[in-house]
C-alpha positions as a Markdown table, in Angstrom:
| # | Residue | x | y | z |
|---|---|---|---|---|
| 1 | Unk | 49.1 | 35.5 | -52.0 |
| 2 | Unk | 47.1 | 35.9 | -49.0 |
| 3 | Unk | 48.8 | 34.5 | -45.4 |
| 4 | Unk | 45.6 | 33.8 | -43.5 |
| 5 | Unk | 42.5 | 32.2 | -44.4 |
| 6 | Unk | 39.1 | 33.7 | -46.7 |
| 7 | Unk | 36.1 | 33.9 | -44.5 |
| 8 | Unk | 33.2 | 30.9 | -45.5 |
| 9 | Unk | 30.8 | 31.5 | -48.5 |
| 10 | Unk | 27.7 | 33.3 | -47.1 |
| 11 | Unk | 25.2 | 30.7 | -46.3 |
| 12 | Unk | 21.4 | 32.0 | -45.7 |
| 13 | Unk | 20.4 | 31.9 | -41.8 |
| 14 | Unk | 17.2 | 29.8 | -43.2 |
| 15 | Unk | 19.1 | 27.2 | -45.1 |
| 16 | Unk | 21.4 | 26.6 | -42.1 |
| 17 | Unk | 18.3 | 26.0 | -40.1 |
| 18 | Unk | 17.2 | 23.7 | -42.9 |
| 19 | Unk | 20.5 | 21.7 | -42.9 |
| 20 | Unk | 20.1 | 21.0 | -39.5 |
| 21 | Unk | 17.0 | 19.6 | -39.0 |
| 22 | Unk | 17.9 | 17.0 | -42.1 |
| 23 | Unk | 21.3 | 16.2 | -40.6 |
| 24 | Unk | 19.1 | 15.8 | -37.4 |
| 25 | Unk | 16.8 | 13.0 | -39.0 |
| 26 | Unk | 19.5 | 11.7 | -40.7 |
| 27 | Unk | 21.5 | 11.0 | -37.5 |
| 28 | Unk | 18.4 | 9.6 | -35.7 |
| 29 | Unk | 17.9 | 6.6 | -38.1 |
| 30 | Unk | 21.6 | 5.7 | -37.5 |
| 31 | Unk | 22.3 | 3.9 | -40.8 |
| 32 | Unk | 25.9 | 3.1 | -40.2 |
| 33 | Unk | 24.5 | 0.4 | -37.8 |
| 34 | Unk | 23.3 | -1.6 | -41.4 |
| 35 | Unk | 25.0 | 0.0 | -43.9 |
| 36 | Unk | 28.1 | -0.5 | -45.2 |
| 37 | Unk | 30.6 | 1.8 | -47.0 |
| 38 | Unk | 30.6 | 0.3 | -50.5 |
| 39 | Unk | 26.4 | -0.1 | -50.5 |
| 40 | Unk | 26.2 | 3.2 | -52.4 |
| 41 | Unk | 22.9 | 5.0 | -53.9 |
| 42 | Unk | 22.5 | 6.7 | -57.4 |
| 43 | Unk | 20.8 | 10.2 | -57.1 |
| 44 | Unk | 19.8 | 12.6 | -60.2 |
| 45 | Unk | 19.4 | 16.0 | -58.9 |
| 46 | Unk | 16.0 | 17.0 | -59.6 |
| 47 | Unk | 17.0 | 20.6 | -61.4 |
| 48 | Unk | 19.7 | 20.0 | -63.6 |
| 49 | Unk | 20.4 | 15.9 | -64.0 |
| 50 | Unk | 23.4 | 15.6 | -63.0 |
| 51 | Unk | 24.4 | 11.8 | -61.3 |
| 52 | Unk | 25.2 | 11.6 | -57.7 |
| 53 | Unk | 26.5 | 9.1 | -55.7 |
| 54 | Unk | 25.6 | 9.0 | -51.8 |
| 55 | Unk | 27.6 | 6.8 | -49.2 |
| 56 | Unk | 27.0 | 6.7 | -45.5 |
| 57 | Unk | 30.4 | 6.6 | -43.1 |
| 58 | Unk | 30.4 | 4.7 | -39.6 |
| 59 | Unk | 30.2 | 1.2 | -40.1 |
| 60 | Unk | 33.6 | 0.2 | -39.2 |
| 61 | Unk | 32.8 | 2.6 | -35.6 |
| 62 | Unk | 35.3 | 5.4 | -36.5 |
| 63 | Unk | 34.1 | 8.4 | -39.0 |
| 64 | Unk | 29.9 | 9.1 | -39.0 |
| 65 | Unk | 28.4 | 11.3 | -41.4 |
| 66 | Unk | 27.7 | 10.7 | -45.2 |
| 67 | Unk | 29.5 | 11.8 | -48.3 |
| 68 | Unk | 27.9 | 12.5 | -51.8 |
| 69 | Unk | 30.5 | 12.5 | -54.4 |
| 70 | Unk | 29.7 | 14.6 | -57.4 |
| 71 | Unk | 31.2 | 15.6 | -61.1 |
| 72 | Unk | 33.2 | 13.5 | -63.6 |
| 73 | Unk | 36.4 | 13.7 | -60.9 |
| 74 | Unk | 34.2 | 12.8 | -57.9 |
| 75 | Unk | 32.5 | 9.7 | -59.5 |
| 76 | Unk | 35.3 | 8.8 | -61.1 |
| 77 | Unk | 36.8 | 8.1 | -57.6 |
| 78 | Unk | 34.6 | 6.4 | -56.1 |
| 79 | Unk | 33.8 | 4.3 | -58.8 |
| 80 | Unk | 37.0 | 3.0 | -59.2 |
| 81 | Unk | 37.2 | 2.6 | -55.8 |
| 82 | Unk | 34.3 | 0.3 | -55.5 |
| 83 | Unk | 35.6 | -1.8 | -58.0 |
| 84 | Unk | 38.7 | -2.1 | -57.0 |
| 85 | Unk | 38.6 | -2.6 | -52.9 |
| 86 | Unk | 34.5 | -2.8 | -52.6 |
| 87 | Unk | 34.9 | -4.3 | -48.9 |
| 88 | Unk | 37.6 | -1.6 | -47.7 |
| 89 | Unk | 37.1 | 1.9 | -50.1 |
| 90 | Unk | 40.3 | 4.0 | -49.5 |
| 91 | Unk | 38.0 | 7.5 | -47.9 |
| 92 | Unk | 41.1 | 9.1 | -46.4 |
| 93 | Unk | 42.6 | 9.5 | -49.7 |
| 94 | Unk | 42.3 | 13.3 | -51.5 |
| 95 | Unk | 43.8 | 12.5 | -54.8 |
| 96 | Unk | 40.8 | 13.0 | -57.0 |
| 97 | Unk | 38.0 | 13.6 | -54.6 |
| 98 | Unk | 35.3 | 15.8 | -55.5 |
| 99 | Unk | 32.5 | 15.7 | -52.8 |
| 100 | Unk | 30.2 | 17.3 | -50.1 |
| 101 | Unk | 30.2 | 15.9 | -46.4 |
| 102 | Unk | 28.6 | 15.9 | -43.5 |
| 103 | Unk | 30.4 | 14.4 | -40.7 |
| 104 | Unk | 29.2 | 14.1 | -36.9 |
| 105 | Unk | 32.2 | 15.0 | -34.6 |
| 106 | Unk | 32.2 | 16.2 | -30.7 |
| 107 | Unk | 32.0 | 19.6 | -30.3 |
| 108 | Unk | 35.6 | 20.6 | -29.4 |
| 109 | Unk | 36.4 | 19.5 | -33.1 |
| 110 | Unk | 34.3 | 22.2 | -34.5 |
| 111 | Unk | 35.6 | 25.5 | -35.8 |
| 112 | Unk | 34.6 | 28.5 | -34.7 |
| 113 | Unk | 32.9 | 29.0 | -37.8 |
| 114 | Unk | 30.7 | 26.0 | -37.2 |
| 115 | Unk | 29.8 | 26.9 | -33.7 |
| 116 | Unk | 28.6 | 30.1 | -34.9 |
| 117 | Unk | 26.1 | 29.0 | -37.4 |
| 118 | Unk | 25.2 | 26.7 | -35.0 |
| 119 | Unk | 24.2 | 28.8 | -32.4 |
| 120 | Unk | 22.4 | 31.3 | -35.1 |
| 121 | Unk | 20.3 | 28.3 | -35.9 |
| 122 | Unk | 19.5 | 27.6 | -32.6 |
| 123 | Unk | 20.7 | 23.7 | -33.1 |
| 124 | Unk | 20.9 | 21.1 | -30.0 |
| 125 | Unk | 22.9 | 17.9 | -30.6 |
| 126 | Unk | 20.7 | 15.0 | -29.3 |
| 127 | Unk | 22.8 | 13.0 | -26.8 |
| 128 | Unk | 27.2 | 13.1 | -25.8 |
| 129 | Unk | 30.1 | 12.8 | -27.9 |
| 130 | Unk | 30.1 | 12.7 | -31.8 |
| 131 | Unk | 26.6 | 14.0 | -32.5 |
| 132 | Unk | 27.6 | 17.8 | -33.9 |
| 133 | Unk | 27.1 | 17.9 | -37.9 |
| 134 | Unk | 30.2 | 19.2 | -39.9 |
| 135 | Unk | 29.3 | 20.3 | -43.6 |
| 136 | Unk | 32.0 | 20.2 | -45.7 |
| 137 | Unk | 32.9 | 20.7 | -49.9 |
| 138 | Unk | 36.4 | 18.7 | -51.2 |
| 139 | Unk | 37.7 | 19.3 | -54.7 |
| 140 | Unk | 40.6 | 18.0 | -56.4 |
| 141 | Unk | 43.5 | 19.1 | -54.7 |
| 142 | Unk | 42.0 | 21.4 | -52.1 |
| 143 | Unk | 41.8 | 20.6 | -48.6 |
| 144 | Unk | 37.8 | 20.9 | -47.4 |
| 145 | Unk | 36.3 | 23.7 | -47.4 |
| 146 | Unk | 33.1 | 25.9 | -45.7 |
| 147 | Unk | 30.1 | 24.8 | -48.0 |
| 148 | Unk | 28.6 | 27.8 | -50.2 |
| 149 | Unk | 24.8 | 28.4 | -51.1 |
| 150 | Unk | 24.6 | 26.2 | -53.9 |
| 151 | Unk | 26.3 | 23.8 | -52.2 |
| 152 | Unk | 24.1 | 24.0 | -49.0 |
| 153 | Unk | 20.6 | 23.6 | -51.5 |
| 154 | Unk | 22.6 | 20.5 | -53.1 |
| 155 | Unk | 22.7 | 19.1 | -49.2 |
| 156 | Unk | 18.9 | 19.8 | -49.0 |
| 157 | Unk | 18.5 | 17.9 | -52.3 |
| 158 | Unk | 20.5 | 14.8 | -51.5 |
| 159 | Unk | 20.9 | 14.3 | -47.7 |
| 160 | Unk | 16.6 | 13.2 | -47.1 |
| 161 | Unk | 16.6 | 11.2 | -50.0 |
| 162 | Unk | 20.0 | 8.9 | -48.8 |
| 163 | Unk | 18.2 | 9.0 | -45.4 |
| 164 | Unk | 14.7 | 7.6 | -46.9 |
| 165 | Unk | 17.3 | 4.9 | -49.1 |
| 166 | Unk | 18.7 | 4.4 | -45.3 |
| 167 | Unk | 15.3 | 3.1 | -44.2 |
| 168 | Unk | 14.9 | 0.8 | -47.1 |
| 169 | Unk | 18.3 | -1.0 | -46.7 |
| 170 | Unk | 17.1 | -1.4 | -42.9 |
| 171 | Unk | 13.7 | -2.8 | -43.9 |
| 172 | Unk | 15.4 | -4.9 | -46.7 |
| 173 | Unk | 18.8 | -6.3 | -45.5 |
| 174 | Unk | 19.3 | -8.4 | -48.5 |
| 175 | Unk | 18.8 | -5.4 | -50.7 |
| 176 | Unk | 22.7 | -5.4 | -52.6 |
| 177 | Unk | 22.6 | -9.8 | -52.7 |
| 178 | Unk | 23.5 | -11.0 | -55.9 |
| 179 | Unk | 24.1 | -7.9 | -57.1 |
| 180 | Unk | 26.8 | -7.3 | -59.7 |
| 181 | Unk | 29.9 | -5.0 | -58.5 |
| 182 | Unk | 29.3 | -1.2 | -60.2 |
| 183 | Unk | 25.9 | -1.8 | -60.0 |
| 184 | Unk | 24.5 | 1.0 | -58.3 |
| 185 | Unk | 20.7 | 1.6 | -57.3 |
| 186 | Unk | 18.9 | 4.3 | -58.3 |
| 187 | Unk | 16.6 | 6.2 | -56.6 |
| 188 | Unk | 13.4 | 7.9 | -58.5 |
| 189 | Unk | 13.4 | 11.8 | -58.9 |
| 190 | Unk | 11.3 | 12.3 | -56.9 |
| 191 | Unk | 11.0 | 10.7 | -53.9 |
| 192 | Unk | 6.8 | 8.8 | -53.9 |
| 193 | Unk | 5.3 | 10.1 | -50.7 |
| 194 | Unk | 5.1 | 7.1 | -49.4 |
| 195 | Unk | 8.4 | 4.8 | -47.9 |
| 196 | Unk | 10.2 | 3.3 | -51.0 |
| 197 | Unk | 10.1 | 0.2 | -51.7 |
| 198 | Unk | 12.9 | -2.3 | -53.5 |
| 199 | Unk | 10.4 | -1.8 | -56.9 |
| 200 | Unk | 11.4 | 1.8 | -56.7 |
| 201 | Unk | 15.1 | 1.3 | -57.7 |
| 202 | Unk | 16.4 | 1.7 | -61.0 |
| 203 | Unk | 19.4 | -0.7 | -60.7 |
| 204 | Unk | 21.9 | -0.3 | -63.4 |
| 205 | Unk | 25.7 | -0.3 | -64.1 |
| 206 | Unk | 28.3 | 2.6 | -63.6 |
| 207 | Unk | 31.7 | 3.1 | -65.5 |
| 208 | Unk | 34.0 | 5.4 | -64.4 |
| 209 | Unk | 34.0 | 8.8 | -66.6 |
| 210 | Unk | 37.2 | 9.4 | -68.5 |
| 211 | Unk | 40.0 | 11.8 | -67.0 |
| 212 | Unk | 40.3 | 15.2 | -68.7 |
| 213 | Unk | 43.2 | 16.1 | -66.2 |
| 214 | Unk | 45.2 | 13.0 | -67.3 |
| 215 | Unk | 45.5 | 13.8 | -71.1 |
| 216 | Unk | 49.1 | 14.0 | -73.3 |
| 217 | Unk | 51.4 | 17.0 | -71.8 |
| 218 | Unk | 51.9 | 19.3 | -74.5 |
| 219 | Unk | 55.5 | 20.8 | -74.2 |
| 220 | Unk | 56.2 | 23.9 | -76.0 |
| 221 | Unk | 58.6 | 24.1 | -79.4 |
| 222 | Unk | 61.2 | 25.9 | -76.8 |
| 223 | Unk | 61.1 | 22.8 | -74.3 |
| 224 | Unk | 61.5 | 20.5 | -76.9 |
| 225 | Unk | 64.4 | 22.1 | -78.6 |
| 226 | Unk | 66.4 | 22.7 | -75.2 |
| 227 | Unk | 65.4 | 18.7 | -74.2 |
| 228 | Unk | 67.0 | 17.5 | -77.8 |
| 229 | Unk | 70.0 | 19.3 | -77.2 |
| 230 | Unk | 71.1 | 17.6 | -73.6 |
| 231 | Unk | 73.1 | 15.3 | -73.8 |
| 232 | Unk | 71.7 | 11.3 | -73.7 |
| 233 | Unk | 73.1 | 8.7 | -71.0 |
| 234 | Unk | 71.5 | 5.7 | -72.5 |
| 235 | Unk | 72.1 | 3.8 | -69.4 |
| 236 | Unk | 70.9 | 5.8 | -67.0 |
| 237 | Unk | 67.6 | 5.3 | -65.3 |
| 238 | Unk | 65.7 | 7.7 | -63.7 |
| 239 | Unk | 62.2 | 7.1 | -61.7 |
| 240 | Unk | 59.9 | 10.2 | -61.2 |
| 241 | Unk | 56.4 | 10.6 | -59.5 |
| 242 | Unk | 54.0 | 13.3 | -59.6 |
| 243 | Unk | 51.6 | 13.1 | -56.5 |
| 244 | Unk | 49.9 | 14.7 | -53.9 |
| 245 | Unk | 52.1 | 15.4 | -50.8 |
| 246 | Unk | 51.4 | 15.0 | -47.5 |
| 247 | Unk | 53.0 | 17.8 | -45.2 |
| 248 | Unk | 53.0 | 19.6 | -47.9 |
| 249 | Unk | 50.0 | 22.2 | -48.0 |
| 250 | Unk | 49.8 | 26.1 | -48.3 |
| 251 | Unk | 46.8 | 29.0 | -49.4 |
| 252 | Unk | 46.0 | 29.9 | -52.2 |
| 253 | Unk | 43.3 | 32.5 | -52.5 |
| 254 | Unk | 42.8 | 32.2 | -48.7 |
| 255 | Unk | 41.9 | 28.8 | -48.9 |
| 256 | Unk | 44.3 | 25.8 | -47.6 |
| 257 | Unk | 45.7 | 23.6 | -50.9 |
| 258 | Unk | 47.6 | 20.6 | -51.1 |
| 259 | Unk | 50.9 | 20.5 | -52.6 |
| 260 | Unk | 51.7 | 18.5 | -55.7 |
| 261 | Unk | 55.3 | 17.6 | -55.7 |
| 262 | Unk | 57.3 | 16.2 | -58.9 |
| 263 | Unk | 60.4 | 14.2 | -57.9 |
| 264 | Unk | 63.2 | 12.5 | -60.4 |
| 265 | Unk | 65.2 | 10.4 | -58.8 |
| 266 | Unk | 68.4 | 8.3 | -60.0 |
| 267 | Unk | 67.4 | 4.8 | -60.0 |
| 268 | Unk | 70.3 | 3.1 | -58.7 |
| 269 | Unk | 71.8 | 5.1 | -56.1 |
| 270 | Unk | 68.5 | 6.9 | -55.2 |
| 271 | Unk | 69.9 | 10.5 | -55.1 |
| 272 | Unk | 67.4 | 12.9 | -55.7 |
| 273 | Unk | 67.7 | 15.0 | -59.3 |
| 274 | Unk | 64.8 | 17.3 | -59.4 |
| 275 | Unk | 62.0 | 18.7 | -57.0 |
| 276 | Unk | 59.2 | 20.7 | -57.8 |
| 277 | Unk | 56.2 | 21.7 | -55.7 |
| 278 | Unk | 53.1 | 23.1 | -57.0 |
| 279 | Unk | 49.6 | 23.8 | -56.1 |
| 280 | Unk | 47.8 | 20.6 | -55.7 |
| 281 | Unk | 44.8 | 23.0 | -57.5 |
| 282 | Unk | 47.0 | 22.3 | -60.8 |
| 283 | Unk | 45.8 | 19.2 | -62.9 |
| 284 | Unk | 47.9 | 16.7 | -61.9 |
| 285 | Unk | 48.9 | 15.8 | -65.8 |
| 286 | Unk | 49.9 | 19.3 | -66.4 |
| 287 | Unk | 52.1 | 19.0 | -62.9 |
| 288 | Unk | 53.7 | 16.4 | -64.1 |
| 289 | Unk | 54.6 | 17.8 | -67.3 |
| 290 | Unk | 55.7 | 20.8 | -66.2 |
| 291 | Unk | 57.8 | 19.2 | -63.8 |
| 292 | Unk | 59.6 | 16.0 | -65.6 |
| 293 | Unk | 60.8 | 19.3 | -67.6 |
| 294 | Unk | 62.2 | 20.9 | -65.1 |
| 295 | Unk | 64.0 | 18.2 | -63.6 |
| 296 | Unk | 64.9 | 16.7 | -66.7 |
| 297 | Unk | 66.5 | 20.4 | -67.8 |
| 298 | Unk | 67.6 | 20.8 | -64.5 |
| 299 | Unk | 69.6 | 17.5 | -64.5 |
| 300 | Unk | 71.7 | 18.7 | -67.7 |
| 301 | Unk | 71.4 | 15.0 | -69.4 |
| 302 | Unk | 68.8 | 12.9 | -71.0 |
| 303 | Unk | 68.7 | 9.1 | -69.5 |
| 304 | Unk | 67.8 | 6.4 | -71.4 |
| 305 | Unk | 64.9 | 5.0 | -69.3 |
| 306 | Unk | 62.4 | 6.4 | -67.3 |
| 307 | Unk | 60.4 | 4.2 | -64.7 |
| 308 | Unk | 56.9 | 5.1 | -63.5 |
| 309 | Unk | 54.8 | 4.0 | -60.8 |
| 310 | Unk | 52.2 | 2.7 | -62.2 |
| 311 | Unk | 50.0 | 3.4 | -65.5 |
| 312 | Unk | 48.8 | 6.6 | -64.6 |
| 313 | Unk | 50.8 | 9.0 | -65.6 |
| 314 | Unk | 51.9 | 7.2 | -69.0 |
| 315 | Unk | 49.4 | 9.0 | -71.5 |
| 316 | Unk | 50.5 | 12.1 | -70.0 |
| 317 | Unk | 54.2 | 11.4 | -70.5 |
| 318 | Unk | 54.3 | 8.9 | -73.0 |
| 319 | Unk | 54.2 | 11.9 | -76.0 |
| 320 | Unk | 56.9 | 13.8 | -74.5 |
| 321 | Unk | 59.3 | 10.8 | -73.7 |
| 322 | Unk | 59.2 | 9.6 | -77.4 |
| 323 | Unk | 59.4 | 12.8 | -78.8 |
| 324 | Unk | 62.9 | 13.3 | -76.7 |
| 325 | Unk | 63.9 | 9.5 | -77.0 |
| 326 | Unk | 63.2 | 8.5 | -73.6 |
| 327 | Unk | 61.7 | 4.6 | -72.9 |
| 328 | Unk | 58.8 | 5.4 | -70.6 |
| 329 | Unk | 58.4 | 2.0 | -68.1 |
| 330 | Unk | 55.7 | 1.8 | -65.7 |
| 331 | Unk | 56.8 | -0.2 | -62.8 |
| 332 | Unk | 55.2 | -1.7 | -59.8 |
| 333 | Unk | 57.5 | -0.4 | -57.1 |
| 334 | Unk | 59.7 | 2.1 | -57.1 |
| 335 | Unk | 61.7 | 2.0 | -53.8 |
| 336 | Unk | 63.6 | 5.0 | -54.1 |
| 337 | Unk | 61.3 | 7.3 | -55.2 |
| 338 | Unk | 59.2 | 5.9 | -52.2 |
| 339 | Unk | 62.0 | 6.9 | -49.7 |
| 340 | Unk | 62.6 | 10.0 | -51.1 |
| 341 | Unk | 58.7 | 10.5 | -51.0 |
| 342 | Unk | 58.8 | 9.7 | -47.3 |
| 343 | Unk | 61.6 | 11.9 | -46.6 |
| 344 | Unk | 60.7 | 14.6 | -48.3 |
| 345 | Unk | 57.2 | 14.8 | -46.6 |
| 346 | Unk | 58.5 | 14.3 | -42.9 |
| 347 | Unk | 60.9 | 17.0 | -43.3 |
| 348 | Unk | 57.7 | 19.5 | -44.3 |
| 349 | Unk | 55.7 | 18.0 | -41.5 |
| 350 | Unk | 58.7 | 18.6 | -39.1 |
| 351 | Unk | 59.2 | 22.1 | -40.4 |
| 352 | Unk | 55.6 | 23.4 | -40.1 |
């Protein structure tokens, strides 16, 4: 495994120069002064018809830049996060992210990658402080990343429509009233040389696209056998959580990774059973599999209830628990597994 990090994808000189004189008009209109967060805009990319969803960053003062979230994963996320916190969407959170951004930081938080494009092209930041563009791509389970060519042409696609949508929402500040949540607005493809107007948006419903990476664990025959022959403790509870853990990154391939850790932990005392960390690159369902187990082997016993957080894991375990004769519980709260969580991920943070 490599110990330092791969170089960026090769961008072309003239695309870079392109990128910055869009990020540059985009900046100038300054949309996070009307728009909020959760007032998102449908795109279809104009090649291959794929659904987009563009959000501008900066209303709440803090993070400026926009964000076009992409693929089943990436509209899946936001999606659900519209719906479920439309005033307040959760964009610190990588669990299921699948995006490019641009972000507009001060220059000493640039890399020395992004200074040197930069300089190639020749770009000057109009005025002080967080006015330096930042392109960036974020997959499940990766860290962001240095943008490639496809991804940089995807930028020129997206980035001057959501800045002509930007000038509509100023012109029209009751553009979302009355609308229904998950109703998102559309914009045509493409673009009338002319301003857009409200009659130009195609306003329809979203639902989020089902999750591939959450479907049944398959154990093999050999797991199965060697789980049937522990022994059962029908009173014991265990909890166990499969999540992305913070403090706990490495490379893989060169490129930085979150780690995925699975924990089992004894319900009642809260000591800690089983811990395994894998590459948050891993579908989280098959982590989780793959590590209830381990920890379940690991333990030498079969309890009689598992508890959960949540729903989201229990179509991936729910198969494997009552093939082994396991009760499978989601649960609100799990307070143990939550300390252990915490502890686990200061004690990586602290030994960085």
């Amino acid at each position: 495994m490599p110990t330092k990090l791969a170089p960026p994808p090769p961008v072309a000189p003239e695309t870079w120069c392109e990128l910055f004189a869009a990020a540059a008009a985009f900046a100038a209109s300054k949309p996070w002064e009307t728009i909020y967060d959760c007032e998102v805009v449908g795109l279809t990319d104009p090649v291959t018809g794929e659904t987009r969803i563009g959000c501008v960053l900066g209303n709440a003062g803090q993070v400026f830049g926009a964000v076009f979230y992409r693929r089943p994963a990436g509209l899946r996320w936001i999606l659900s996060v519209l719906q479920e916190a439309p005033d307040e969407p959760d964009l610190a959170s990588a669990e299921g992210i699948d995006c490019l951004k641009l972000e507009f930081m001060s220059k000493r938080e640039l890399t020395q990658e992004d200074l040197k494009v930069l300089k190639t092209a020749g770009f000057k930041a109009a005025g002080r402080g967080a006015v330096w563009p930042q392109f960036r791509s974020a997959e499940p389970g990766w860290h962001p990343w240095f943008i490639n060519q496809a991804e940089a042409e995807q930028f020129l696609a997206d980035l001057p429509r959501l800045t002509a949508f930007c000038g509509l929402r100023r012109a029209q500040p009751d553009l979302f009233a009355g609308r229904a949540l998950g109703e998102i607005p559309f914009l045509p493809s493409p673009l009338p040389d002319r301003l857009l107007r409200p009659d130009d948006l195609d306003w329809h419903p979203l639902i989020p696209p089902p999750s591939s990476d959450l479907a049944p664990f398959q154990a093999t025959d050999e797991q199965i056998t060697q789980l049937r022959a522990l022994p059962p403790v029908p009173s014991a509870a265990y909890e166990f959580e499969c999540t992305l853990l913070p403090g706990g990154s490495f490379l893989e391939n060169g490129r930085p990774c979150y780690g995925r850790v699975s924990l089992l932990v004894e319900h009642r005392r809260g000591l800690v059973l089983g811990c395994e960390v894998s590459s948050g690159a891993v579908a989280p369902g098959e982590s989780a599999g793959r590590g209830l187990v381990k920890a379940l082997l690991g333990n030498g016993f079969l309890p009689g209830k598992l508890l959960i957080r949540g729903v989201r894991l229990e179509p991936v375990l729910a198969p494997l628990c009552a093939t082994v004769g396991i009760q499978l519980k989601p649960a609100v709260r799990l307070p143990a597994l939550e300390e252990a969580t915490a502890s686990l991920s200061e004690h990586m943070r602290a030994s960085r």
